[in-house]
C-alpha positions as CSV (number, residue, x, y, z in Angstrom):
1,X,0.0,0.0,0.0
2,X,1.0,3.1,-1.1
3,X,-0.1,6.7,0.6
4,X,0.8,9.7,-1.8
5,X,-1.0,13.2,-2.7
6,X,-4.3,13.3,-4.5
7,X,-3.9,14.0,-8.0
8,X,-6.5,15.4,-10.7
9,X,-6.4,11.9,-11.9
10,X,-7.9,10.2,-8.7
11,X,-11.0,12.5,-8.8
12,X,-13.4,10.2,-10.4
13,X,-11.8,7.3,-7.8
14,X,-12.3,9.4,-5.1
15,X,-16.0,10.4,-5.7
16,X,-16.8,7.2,-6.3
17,X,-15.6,5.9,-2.5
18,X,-17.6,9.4,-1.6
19,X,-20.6,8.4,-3.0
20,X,-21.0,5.2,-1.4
21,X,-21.2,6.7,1.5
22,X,-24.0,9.0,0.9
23,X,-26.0,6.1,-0.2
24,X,-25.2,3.7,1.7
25,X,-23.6,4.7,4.9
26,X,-23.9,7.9,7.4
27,X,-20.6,9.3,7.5
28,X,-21.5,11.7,5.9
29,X,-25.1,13.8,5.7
30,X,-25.0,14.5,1.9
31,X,-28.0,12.0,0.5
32,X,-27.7,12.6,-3.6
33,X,-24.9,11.8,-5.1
34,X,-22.3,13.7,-6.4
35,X,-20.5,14.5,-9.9
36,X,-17.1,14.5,-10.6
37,X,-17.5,18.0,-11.5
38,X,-19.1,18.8,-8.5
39,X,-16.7,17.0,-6.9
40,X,-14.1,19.0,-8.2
41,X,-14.5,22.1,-6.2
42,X,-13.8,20.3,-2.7
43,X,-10.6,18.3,-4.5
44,X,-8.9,22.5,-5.4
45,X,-9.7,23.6,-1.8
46,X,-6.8,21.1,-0.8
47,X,-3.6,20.4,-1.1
48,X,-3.0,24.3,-0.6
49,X,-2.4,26.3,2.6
50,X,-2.9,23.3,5.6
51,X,-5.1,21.3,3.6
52,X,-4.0,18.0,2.3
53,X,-5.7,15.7,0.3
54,X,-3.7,12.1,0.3
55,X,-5.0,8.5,-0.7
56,X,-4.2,5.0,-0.4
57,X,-3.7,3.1,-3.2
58,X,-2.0,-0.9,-4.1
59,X,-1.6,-2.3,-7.5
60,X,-3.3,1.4,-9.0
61,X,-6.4,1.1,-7.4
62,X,-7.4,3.8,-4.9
63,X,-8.6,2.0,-1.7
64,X,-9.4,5.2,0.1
65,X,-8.6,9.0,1.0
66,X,-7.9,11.2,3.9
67,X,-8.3,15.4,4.0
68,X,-7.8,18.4,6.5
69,X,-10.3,20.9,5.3
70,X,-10.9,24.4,6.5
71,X,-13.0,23.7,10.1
72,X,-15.2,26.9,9.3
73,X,-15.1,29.8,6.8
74,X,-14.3,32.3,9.3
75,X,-10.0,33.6,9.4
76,X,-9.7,32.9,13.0
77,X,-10.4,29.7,12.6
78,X,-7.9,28.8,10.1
79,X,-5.0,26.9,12.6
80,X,-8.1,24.1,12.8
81,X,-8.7,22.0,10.4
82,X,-11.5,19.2,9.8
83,X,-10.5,15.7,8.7
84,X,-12.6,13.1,6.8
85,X,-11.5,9.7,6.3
86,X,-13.2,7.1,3.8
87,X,-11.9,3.8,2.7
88,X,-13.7,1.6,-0.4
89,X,-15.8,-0.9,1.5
90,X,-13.2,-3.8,-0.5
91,X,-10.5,-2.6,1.5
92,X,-11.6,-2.1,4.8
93,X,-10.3,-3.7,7.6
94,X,-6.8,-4.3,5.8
95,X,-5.7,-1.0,7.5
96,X,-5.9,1.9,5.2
97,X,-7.7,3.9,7.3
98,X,-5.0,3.6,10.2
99,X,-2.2,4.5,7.5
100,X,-4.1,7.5,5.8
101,X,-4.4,8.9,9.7
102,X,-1.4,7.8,10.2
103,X,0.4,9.4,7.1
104,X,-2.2,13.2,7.3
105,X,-1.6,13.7,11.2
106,X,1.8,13.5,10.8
107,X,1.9,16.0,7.8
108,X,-0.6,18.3,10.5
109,X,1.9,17.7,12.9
110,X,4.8,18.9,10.6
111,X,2.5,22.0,9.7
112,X,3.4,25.0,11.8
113,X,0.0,26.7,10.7
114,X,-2.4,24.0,11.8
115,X,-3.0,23.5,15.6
116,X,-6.1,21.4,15.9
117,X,-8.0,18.5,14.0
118,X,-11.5,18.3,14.5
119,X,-13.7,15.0,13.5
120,X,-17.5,15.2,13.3
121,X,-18.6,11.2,13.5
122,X,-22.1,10.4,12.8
123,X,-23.6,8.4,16.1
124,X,-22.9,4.8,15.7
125,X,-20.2,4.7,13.7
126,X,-17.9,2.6,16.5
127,X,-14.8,1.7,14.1
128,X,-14.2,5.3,13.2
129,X,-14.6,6.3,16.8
130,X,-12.0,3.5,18.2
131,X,-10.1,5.1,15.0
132,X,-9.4,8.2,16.2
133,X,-9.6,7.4,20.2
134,X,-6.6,5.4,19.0
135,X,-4.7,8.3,17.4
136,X,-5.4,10.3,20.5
137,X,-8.4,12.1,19.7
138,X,-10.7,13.5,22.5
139,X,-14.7,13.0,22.8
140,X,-15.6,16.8,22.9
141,X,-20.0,16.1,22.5
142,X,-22.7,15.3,21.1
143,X,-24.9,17.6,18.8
144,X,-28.3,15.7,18.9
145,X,-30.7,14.9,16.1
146,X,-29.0,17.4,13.7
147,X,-29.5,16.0,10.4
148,X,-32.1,13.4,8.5
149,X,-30.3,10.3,6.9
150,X,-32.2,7.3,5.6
151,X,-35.2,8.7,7.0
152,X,-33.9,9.3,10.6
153,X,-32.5,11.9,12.7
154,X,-29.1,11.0,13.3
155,X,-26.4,12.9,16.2
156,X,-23.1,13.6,15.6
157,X,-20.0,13.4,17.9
158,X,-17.5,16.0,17.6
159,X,-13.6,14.4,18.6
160,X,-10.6,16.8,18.6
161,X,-6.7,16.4,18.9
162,X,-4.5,19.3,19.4
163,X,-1.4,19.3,17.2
């Protein structure tokens, strides 16, 4: 397994691992699909001031992605950063997600400009919560019943590690 920097070239790859998730899992709260166009906006907000884009890949084939994204559009926020994680349901469990944490918190770590990593995990997502309690992350709360996914209201857990 490889982890490197996203490249224009990994965009439909990486939409495609997005897009299972909105619709089939919760981790995140978008429910139609996206384009790789639309997709294309988030990929150019990274891999530029503290905000890395980097995936996992063995034999060419992208098995997932990690990302520090601005935490909120607002300048005082901009030494935290949000991260998002998703691995191909074919490779998980065969530990990309541990390297592509392991791989983007060092590269936050080496980042003089970012100073906290904030996750938002939907409610009942246990793997990704042992995930980052692993990597040192702290349980911070719970915003209840914020968003409708799959026809329920679903919480969110926000986890943060200072750099």
């Amino acid at each position: 397994m490889t982890i490197r920097t996203a490249t224009e070239s990994d965009l439909p790859a990486l939409t495609e691992i997005y897009n299972y998730e909105v619709t089939s899992g919760t981790a995140t709260f978008d429910i139609c699909p996206k384009t790789v166009v639309e997709r294309a906006e988030w990929f150019y907000e990274h891999n530029k001031d503290n905000h890395p884009l980097i995936v996992a890949e063995d034999g060419g084939k992208n098995l997932g992605y990690a990302s520090l994204s601005p935490y909120r559009d607002k300048e005082a926020y901009s030494p935290t950063v949000e991260l998002s994680v998703y691995v191909a349901p074919a490779a998980r469990g065969k530990g990309a997600a541990t390297a592509l944490m392991t791989e983007i918190l060092k590269t936050a770590k080496n980042d003089p400009r970012t100073h906290t990593v904030v996750s938002v995990i939907t409610a009942g997502n246990d793997i990704s919560v042992h995930l980052h309690e692993k990597f040192g992350f702290s349980y911070c709360g719970t915003l209840r019943e914020i968003g409708i996914k799959f026809g329920e209201y679903r919480d969110t857990a926000t986890y943060t590690l200072t750099i």
